[in-house]
Jmol script that loads the backbone (N, CA, C; Angstrom):
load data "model"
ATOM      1  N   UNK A   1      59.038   2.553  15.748  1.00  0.00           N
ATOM      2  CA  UNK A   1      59.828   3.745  15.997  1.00  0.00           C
ATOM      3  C   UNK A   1      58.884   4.947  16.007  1.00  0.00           C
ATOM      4  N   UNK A   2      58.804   5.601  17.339  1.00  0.00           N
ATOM      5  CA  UNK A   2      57.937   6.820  17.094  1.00  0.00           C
ATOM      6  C   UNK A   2      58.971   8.551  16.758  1.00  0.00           C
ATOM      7  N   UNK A   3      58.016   8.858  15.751  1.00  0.00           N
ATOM      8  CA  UNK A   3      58.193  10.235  15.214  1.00  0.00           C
ATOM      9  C   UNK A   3      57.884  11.298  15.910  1.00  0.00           C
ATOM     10  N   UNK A   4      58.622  12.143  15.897  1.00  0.00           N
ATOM     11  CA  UNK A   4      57.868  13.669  16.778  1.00  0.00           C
ATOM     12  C   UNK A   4      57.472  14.424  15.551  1.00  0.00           C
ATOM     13  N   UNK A   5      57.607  14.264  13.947  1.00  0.00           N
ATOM     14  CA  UNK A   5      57.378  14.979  13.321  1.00  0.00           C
ATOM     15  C   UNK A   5      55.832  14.656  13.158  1.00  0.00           C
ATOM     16  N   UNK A   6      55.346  15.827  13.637  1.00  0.00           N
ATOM     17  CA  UNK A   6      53.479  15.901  13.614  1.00  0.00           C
ATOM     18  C   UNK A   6      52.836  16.382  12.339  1.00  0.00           C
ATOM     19  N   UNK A   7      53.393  16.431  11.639  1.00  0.00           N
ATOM     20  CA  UNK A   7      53.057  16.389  10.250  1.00  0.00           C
ATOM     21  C   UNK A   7      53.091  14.821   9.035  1.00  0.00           C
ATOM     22  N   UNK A   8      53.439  13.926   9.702  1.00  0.00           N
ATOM     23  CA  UNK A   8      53.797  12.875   9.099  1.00  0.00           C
ATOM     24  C   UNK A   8      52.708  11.682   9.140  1.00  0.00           C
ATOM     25  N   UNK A   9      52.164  10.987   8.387  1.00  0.00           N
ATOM     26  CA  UNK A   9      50.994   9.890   8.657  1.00  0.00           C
ATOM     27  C   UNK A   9      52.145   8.932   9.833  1.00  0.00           C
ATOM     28  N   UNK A  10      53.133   8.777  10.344  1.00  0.00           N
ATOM     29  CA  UNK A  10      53.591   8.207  10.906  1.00  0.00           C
ATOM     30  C   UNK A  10      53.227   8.351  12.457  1.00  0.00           C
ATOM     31  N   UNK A  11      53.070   9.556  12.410  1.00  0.00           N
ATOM     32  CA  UNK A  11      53.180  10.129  14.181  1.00  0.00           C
ATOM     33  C   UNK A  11      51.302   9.823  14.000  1.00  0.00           C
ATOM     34  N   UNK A  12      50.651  10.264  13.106  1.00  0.00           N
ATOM     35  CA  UNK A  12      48.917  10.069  13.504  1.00  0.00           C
ATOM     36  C   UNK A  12      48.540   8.646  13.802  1.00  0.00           C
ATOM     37  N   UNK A  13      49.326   7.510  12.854  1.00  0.00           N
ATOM     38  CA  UNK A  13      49.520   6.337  13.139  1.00  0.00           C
ATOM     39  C   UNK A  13      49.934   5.542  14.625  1.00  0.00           C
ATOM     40  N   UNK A  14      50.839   5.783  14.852  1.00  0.00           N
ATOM     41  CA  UNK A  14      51.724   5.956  16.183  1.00  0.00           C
ATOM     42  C   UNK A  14      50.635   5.819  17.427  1.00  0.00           C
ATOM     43  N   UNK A  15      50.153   7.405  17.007  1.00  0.00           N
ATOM     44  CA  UNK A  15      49.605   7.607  18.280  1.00  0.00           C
ATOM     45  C   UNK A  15      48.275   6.515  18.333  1.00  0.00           C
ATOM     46  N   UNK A  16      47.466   6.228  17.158  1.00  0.00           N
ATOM     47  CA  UNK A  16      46.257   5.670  16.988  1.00  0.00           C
ATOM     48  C   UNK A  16      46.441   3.911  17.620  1.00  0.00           C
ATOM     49  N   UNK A  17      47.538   3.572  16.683  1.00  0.00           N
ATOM     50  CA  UNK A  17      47.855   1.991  17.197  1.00  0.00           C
ATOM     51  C   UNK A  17      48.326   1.860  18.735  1.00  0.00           C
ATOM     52  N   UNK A  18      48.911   3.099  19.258  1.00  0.00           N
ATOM     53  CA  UNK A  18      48.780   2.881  20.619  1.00  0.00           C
ATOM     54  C   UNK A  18      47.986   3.122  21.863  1.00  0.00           C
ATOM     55  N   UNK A  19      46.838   3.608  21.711  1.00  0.00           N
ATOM     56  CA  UNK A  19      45.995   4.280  21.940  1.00  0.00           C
ATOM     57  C   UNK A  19      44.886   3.194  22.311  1.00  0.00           C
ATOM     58  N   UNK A  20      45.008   2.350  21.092  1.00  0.00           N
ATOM     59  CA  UNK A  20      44.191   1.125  20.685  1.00  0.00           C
ATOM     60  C   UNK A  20      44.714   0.004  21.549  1.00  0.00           C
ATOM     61  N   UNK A  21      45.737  -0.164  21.205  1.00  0.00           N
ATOM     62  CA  UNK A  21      46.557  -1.272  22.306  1.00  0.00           C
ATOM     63  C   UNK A  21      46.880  -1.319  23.990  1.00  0.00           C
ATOM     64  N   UNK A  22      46.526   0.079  24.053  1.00  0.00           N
ATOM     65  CA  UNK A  22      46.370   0.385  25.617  1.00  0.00           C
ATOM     66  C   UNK A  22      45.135  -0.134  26.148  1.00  0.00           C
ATOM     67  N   UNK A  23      44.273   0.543  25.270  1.00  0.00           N
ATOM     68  CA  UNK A  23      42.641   0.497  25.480  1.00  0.00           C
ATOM     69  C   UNK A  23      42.160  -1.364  25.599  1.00  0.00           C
ATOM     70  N   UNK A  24      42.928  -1.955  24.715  1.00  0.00           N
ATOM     71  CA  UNK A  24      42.232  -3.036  24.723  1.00  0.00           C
ATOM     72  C   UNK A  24      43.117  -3.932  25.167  1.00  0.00           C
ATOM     73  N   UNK A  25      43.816  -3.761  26.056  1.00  0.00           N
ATOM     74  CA  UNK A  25      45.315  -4.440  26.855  1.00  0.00           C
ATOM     75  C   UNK A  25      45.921  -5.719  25.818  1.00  0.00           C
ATOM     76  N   UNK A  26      46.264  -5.099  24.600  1.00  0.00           N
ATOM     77  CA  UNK A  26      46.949  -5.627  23.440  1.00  0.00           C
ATOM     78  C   UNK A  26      48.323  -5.241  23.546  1.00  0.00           C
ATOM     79  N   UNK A  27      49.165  -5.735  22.479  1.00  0.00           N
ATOM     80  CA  UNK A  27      50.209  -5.200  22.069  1.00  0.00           C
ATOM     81  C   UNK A  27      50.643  -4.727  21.107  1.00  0.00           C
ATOM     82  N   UNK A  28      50.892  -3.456  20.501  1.00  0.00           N
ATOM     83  CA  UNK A  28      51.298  -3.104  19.094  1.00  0.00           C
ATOM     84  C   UNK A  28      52.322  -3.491  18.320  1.00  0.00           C
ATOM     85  N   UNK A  29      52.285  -4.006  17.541  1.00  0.00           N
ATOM     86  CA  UNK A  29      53.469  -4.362  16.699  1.00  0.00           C
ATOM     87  C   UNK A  29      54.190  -3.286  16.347  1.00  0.00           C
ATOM     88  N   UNK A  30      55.800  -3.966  17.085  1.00  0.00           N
ATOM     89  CA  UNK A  30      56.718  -2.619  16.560  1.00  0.00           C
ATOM     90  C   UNK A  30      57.424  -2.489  15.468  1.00  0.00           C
ATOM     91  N   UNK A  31      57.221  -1.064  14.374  1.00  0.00           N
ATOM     92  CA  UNK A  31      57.329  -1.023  13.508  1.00  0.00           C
ATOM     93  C   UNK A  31      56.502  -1.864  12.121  1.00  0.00           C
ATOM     94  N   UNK A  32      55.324  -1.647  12.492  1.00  0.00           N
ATOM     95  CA  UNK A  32      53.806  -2.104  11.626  1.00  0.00           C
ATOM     96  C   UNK A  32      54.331  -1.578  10.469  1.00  0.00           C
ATOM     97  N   UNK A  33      53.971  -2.615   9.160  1.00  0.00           N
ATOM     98  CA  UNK A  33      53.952  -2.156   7.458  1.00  0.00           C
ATOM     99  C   UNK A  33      54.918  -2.033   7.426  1.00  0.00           C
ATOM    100  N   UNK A  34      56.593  -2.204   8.065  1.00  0.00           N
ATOM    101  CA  UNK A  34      57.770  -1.878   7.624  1.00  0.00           C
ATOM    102  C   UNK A  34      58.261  -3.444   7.110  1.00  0.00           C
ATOM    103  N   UNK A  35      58.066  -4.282   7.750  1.00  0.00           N
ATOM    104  CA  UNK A  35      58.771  -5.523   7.563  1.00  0.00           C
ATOM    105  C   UNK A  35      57.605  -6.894   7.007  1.00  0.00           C
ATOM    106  N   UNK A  36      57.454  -7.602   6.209  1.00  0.00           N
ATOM    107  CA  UNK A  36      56.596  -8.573   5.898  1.00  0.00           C
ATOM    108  C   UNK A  36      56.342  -9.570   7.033  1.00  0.00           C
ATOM    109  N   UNK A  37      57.288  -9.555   7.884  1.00  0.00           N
ATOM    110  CA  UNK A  37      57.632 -10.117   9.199  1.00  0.00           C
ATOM    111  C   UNK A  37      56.230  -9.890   9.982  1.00  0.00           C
ATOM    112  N   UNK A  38      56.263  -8.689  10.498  1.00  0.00           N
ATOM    113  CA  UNK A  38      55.354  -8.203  11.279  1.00  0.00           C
ATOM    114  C   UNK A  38      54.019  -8.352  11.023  1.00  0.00           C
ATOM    115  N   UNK A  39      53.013  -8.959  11.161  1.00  0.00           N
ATOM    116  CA  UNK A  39      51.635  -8.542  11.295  1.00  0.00           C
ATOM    117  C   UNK A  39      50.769  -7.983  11.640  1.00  0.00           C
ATOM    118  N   UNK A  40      50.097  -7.694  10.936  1.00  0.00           N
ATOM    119  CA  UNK A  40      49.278  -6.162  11.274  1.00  0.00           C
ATOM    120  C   UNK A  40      49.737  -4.938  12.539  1.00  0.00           C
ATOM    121  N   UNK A  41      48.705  -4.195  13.145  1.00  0.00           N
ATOM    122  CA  UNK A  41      49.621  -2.884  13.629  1.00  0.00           C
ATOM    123  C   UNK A  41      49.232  -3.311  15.442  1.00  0.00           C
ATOM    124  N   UNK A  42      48.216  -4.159  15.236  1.00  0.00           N
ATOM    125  CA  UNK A  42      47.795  -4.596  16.951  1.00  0.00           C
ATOM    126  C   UNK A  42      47.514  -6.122  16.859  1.00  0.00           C
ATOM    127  N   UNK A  43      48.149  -6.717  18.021  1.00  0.00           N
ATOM    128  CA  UNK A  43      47.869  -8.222  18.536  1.00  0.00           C
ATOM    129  C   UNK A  43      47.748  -8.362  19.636  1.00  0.00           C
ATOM    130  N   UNK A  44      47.222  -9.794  19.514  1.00  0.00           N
ATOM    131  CA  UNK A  44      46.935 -10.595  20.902  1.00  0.00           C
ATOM    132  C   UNK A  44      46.927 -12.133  20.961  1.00  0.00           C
ATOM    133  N   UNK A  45      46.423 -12.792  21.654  1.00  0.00           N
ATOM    134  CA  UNK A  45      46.371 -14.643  21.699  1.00  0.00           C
ATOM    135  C   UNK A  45      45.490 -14.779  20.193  1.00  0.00           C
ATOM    136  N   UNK A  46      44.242 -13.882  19.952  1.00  0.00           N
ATOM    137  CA  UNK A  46      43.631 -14.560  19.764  1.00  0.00           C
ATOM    138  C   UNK A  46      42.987 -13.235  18.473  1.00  0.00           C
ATOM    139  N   UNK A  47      43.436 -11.799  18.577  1.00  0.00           N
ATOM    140  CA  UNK A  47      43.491 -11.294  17.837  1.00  0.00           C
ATOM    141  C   UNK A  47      44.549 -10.223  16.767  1.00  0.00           C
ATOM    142  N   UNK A  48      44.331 -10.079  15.515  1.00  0.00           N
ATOM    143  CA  UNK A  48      45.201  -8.896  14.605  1.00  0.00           C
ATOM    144  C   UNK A  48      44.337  -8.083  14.158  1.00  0.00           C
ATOM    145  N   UNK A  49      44.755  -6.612  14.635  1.00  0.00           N
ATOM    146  CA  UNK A  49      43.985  -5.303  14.033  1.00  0.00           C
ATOM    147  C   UNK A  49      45.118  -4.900  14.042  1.00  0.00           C
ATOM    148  N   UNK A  50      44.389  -4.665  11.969  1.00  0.00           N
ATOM    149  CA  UNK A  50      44.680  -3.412  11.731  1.00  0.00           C
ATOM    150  C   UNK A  50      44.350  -1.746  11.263  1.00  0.00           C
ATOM    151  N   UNK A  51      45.335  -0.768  11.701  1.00  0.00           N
ATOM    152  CA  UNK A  51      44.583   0.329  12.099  1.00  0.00           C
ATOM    153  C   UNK A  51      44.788   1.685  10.948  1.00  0.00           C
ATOM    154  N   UNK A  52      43.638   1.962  10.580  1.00  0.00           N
ATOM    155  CA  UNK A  52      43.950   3.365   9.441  1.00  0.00           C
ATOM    156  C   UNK A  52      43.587   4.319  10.231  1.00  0.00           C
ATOM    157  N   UNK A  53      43.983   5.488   9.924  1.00  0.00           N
ATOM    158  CA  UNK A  53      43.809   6.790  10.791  1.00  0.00           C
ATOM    159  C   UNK A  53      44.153   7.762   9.275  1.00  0.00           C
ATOM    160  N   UNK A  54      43.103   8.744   9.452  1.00  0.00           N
ATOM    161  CA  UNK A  54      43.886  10.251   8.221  1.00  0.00           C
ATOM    162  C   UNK A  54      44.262  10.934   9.180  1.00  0.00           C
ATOM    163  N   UNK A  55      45.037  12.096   8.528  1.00  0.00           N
ATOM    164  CA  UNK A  55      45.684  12.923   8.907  1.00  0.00           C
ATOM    165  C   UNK A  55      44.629  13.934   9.373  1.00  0.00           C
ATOM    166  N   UNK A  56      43.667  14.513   8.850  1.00  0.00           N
ATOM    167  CA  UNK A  56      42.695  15.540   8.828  1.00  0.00           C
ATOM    168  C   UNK A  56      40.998  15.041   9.330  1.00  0.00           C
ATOM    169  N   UNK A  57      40.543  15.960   9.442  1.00  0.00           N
ATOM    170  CA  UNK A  57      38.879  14.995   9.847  1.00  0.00           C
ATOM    171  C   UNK A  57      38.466  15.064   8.799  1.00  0.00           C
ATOM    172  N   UNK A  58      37.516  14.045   8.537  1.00  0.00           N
ATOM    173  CA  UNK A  58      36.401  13.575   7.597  1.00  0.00           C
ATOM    174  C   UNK A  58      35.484  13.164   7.460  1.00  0.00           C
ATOM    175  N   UNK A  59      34.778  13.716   6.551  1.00  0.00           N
ATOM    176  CA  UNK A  59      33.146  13.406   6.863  1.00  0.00           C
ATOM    177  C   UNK A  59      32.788  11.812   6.799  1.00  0.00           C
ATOM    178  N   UNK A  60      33.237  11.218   5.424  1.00  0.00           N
ATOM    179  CA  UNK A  60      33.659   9.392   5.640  1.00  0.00           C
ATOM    180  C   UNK A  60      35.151   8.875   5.015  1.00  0.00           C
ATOM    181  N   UNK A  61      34.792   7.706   5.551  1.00  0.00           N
ATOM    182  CA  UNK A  61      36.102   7.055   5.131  1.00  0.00           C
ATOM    183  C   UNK A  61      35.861   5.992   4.544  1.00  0.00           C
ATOM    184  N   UNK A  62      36.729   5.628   3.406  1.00  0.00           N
ATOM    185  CA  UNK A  62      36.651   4.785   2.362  1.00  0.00           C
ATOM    186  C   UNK A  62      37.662   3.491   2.798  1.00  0.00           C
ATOM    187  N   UNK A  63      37.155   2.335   3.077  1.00  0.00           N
ATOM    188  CA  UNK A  63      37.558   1.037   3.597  1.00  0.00           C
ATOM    189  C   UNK A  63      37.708   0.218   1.935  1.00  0.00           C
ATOM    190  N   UNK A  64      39.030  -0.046   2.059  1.00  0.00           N
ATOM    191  CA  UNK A  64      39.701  -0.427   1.072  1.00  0.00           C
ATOM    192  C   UNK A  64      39.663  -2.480   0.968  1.00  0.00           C
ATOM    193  N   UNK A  65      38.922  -3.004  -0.261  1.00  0.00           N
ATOM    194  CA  UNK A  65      38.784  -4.857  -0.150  1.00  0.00           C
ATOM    195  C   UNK A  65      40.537  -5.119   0.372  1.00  0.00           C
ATOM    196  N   UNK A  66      41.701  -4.693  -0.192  1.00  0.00           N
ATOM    197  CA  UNK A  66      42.888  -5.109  -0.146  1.00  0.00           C
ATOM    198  C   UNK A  66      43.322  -4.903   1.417  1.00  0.00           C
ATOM    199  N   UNK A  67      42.684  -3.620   1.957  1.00  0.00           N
ATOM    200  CA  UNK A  67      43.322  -3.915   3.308  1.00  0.00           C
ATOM    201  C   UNK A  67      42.702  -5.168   3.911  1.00  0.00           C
ATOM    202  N   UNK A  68      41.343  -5.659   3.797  1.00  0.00           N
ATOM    203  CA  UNK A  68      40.960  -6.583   4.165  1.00  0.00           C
ATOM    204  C   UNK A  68      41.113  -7.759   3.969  1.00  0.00           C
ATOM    205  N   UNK A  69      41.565  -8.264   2.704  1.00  0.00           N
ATOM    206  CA  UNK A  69      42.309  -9.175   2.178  1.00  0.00           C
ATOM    207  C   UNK A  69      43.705  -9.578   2.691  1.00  0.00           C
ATOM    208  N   UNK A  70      44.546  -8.505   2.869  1.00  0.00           N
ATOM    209  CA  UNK A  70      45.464  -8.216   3.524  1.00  0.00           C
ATOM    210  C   UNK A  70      45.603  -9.175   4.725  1.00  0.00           C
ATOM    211  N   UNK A  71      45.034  -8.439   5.507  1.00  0.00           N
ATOM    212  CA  UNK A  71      44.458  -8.401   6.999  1.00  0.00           C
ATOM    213  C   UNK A  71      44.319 -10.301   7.266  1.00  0.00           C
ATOM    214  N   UNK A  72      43.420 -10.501   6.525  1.00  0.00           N
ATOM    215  CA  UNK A  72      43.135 -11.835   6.661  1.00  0.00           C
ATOM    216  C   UNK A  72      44.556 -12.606   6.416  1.00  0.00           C
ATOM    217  N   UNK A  73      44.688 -12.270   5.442  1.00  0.00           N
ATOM    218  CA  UNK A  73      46.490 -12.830   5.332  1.00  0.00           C
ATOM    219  C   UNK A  73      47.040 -13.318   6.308  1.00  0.00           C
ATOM    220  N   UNK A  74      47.410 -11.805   6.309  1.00  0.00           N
ATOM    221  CA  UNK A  74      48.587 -11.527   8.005  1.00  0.00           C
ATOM    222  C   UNK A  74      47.550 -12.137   9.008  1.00  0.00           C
ATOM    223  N   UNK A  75      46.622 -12.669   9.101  1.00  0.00           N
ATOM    224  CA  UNK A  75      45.440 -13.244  10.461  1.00  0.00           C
ATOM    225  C   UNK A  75      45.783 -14.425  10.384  1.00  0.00           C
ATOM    226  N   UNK A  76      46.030 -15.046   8.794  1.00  0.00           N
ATOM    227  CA  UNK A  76      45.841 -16.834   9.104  1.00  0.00           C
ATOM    228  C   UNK A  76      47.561 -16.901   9.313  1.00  0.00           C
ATOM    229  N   UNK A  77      48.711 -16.102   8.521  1.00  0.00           N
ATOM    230  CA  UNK A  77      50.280 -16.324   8.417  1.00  0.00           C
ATOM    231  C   UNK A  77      50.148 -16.446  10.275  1.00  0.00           C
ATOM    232  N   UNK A  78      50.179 -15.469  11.387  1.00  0.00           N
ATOM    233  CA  UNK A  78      49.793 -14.909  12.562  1.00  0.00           C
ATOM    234  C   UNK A  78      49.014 -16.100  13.403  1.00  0.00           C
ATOM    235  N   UNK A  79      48.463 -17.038  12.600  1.00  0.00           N
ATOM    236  CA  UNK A  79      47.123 -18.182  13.253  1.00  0.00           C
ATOM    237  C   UNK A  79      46.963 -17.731  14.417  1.00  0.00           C
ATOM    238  N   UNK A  80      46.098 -16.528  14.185  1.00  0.00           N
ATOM    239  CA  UNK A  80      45.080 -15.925  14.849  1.00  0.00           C
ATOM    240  C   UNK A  80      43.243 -16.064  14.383  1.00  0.00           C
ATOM    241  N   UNK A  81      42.433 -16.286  15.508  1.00  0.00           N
ATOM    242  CA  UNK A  81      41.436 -16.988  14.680  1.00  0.00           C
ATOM    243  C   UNK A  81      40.258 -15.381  14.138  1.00  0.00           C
ATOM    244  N   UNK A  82      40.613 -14.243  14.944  1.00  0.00           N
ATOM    245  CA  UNK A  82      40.121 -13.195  14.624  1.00  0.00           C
ATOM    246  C   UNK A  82      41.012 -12.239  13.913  1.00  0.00           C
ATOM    247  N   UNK A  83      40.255 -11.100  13.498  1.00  0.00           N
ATOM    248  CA  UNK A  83      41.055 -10.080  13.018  1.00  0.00           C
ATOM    249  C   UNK A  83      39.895  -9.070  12.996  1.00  0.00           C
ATOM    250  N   UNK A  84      40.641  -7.732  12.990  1.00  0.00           N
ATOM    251  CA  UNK A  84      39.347  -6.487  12.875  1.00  0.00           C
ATOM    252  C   UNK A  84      40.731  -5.527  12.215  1.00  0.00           C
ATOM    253  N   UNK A  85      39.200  -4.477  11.453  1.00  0.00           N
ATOM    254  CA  UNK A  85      40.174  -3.461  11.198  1.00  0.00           C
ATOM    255  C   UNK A  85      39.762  -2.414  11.870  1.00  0.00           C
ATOM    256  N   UNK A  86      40.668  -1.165  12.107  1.00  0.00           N
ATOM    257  CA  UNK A  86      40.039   0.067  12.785  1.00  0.00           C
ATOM    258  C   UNK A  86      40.209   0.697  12.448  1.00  0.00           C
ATOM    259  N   UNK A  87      39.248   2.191  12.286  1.00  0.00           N
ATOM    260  CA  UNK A  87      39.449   3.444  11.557  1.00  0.00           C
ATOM    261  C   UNK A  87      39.184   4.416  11.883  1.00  0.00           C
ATOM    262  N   UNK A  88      39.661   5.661  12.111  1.00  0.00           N
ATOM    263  CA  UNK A  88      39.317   7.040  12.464  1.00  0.00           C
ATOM    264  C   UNK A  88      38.351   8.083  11.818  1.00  0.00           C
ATOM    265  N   UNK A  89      37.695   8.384  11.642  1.00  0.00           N
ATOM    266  CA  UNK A  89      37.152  10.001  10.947  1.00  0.00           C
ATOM    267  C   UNK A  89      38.454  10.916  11.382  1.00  0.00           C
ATOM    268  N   UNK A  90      38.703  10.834  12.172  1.00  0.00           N
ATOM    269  CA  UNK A  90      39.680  12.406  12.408  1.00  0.00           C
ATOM    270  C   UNK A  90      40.818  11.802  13.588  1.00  0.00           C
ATOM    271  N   UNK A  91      41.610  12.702  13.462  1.00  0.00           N
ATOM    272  CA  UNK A  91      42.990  12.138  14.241  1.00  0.00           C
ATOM    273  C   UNK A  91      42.486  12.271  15.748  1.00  0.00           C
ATOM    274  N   UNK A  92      42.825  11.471  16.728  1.00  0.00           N
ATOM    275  CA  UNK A  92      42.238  11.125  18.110  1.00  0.00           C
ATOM    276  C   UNK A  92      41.336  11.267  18.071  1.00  0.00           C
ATOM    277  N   UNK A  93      40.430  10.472  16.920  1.00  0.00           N
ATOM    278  CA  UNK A  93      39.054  10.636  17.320  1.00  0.00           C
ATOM    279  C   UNK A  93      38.734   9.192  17.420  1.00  0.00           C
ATOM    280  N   UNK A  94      37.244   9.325  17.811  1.00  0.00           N
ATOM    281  CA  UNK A  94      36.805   7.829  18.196  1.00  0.00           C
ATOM    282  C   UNK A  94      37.149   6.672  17.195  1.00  0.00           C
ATOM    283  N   UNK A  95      37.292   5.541  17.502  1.00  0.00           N
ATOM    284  CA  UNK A  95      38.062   4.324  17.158  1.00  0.00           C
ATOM    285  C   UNK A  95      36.678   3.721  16.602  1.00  0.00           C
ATOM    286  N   UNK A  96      36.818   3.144  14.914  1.00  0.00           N
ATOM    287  CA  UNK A  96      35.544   2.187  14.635  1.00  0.00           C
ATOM    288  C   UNK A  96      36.350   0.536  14.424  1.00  0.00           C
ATOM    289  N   UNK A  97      35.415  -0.712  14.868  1.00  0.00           N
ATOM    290  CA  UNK A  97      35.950  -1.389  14.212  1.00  0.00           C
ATOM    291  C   UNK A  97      35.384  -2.306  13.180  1.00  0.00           C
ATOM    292  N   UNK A  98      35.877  -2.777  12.476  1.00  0.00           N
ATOM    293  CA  UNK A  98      34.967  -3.540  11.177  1.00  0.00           C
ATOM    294  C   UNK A  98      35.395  -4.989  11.057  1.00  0.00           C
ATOM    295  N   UNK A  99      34.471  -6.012  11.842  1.00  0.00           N
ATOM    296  CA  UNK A  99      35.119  -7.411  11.280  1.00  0.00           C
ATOM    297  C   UNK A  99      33.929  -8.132  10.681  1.00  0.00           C
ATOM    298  N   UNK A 100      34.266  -9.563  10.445  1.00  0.00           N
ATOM    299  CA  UNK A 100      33.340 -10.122   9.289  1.00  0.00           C
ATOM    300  C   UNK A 100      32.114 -10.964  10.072  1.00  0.00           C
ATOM    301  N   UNK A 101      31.530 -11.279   9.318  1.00  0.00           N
ATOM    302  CA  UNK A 101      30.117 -12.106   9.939  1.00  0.00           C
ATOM    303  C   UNK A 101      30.301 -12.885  10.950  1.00  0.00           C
ATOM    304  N   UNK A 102      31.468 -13.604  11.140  1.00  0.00           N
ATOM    305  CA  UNK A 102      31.796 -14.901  11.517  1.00  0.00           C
ATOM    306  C   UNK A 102      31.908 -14.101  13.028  1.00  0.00           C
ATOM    307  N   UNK A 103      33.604 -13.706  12.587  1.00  0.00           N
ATOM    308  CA  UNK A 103      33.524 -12.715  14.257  1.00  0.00           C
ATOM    309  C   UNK A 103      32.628 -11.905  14.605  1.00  0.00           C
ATOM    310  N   UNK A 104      31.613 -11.552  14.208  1.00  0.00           N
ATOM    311  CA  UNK A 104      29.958 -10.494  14.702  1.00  0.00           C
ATOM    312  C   UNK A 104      29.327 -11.305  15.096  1.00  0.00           C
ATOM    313  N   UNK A 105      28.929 -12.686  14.344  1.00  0.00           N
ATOM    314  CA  UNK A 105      28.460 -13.523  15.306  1.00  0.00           C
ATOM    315  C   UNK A 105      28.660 -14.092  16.507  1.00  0.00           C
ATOM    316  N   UNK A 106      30.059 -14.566  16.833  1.00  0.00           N
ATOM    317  CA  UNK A 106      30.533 -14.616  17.691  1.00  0.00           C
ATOM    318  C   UNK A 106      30.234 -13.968  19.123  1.00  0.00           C
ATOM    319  N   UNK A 107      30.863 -12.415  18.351  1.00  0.00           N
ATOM    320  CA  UNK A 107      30.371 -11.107  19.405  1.00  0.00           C
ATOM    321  C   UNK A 107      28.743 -11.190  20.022  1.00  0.00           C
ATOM    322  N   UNK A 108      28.226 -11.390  18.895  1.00  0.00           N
ATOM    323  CA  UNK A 108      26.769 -11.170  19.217  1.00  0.00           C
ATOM    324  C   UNK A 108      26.516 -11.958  20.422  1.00  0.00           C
ATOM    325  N   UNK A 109      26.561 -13.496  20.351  1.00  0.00           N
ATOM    326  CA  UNK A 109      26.155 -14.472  20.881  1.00  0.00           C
ATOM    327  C   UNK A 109      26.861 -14.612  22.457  1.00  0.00           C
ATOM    328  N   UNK A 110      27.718 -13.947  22.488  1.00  0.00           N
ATOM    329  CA  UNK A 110      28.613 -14.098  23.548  1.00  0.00           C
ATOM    330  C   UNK A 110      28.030 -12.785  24.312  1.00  0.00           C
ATOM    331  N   UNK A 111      27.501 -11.662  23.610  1.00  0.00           N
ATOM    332  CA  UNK A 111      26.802 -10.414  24.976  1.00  0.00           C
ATOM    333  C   UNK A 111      25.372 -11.303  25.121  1.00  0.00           C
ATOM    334  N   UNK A 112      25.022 -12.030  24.229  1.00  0.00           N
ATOM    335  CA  UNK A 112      23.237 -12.318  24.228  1.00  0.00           C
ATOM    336  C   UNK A 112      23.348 -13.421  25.951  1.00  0.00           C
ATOM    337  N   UNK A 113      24.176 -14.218  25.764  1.00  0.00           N
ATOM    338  CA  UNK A 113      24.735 -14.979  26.767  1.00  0.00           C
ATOM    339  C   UNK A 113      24.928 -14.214  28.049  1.00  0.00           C
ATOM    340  N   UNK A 114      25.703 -13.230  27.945  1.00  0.00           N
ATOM    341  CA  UNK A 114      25.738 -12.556  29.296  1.00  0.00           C
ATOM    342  C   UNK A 114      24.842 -11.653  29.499  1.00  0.00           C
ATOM    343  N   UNK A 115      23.644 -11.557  29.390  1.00  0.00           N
ATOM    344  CA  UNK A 115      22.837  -9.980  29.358  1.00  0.00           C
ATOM    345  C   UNK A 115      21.484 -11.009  29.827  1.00  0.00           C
TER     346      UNK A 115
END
end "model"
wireframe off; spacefill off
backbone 0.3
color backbone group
């Protein structure tokens, strides 16, 4: 459900998980963190991200073990074989993402292959 109230972590959210799901021709889960149902805030065949955004800019951002724990959760409940999380410094600002060795390797080996 999107918010017009622009003061709310809902609408900075909103805009971030969709933004993300456009970009990477995913689909956002509708209504992310409301229902145990739902998994994480973006999917696909083969991936779940999920996405933090602050309200304000910041110099860093503090990546929390539980969202990642989390994450993995909702990745294996989801049997999805990846997962990433993504995070903002500042609202519409550039998109980071953070996944684990396994999927970096992956990544790695698969540009080393095409390059």
């Amino acid at each position: 459900m999107a918010t017009k109230n622009k003061s709310s972590t809902r609408f900075f959210s909103n805009a971030q998980e969709s933004y993300v799901a456009d970009f990477l021709g995913m689909k956002r889960t509708s209504n992310s963190g409301a229902s145990r149902f739902n998994c994480g805030d973006i999917i696909s065949e083969d991936f779940l991200i999920e996405c933090k955004c602050p309200m304000t800019e910041r110099k860093s951002f503090s990546l929390k073990r539980e969202w990642f724990e989390k994450n993995e959760r909702e990745r294996m409940d989801a049997q999805k074989p990846y997962s990433a999380l993504c995070f903002q410094f500042e609202p519409n600002g550039e998109n980071y993402f953070v996944v684990n060795e396994r999927t970096f390797k992956i990544l790695y080996e698969n540009l080393q292959e095409n390059n």
